[in-house]
N, C-alpha and C positions, 0 to 999 in steps of 0.2 A: 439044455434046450437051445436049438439056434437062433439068431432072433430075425423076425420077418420084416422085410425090407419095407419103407415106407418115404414115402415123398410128398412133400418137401423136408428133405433129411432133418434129422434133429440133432443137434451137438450134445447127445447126451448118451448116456446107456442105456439098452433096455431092461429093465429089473423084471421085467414079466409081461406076457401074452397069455389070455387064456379065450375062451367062448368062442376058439375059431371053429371059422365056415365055409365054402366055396357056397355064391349066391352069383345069379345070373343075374343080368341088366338087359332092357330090351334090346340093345347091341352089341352086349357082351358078359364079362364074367371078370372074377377078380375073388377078393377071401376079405371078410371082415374076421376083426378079432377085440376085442378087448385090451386096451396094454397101458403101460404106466413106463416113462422112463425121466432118468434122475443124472444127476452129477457128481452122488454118492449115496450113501448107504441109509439114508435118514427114514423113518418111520412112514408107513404110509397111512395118507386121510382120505377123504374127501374132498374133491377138487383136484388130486394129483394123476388121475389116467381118466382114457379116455377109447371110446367107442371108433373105431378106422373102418374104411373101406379102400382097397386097395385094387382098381381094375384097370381092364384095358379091353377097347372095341376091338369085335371079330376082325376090324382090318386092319388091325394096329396102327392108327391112326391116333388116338385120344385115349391119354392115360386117364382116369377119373379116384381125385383123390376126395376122400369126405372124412371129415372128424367132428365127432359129436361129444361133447362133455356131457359125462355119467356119474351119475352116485349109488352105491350101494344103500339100502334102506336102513341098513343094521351095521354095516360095518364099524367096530371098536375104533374110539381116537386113539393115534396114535400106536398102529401096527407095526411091529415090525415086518420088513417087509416080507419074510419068509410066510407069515404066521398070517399078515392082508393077502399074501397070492394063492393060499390054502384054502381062504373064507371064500376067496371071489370064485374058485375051480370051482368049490359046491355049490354058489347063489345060482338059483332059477334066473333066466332070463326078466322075468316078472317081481326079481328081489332089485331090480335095477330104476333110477330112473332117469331117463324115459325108459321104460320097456326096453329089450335088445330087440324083441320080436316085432316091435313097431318100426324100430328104425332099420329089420331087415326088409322089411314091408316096404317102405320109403325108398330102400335103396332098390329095390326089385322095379319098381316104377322111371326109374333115370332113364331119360330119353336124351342122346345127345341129337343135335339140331346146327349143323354146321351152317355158320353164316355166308349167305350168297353175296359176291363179291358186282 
């Protein structure tokens, strides 16, 4: 799987994306995903990935980055990471918290508002 570009870069590896979506913004469009990335190989928990939005206005003007820290409800401590990126493919959006579908909700609402000079 390739891994989806995010900014402001991370010095690290992506060990997983999953829950992706293409979601529009009042002035644009962009893909949230779910992801987790690491410096190696170590067990995944809670606290270690997190909810992205990754977009850009219809005039390519404003990139719009957003990262929301998420937890699984049920997730096992202490996953390997293979065995964390299998649970989280199948959790409903609603096995998350917050909600993923709240915080698609939230992101559908961004209004960029360019400041007048």
């Amino acid at each position: 799987m390739k891994e989806l570009p995010i900014l402001p870069a991370v010095e690290a590896f992506e060990v997983f994306h999953t829950h992706v979506k293409h979601l529009l913004f009042k002035q644009g469009k962009g893909v949230a995903f779910l992801s987790c990335y690491a410096q190696d190989d170590a067990p995944i928990n809670n606290g270690d990935f997190f909810y992205t939005y990754q977009g850009l206005t219809d005039d390519g003007k404003y990139y719009v980055s957003l990262f929301v820290p998420v937890q699984a409800k049920t997730l096992p401590q202490d996953s390997p990471s293979r065995k964390a990126t299998a649970f989280l493919n199948k959790l409903p959006a609603s096995g998350f918290t917050p909600d993923l579908e709240a915080i698609d909700k939230m992101i559908q609402t961004i209004s960029i508002k360019p400041i007048k000079k």
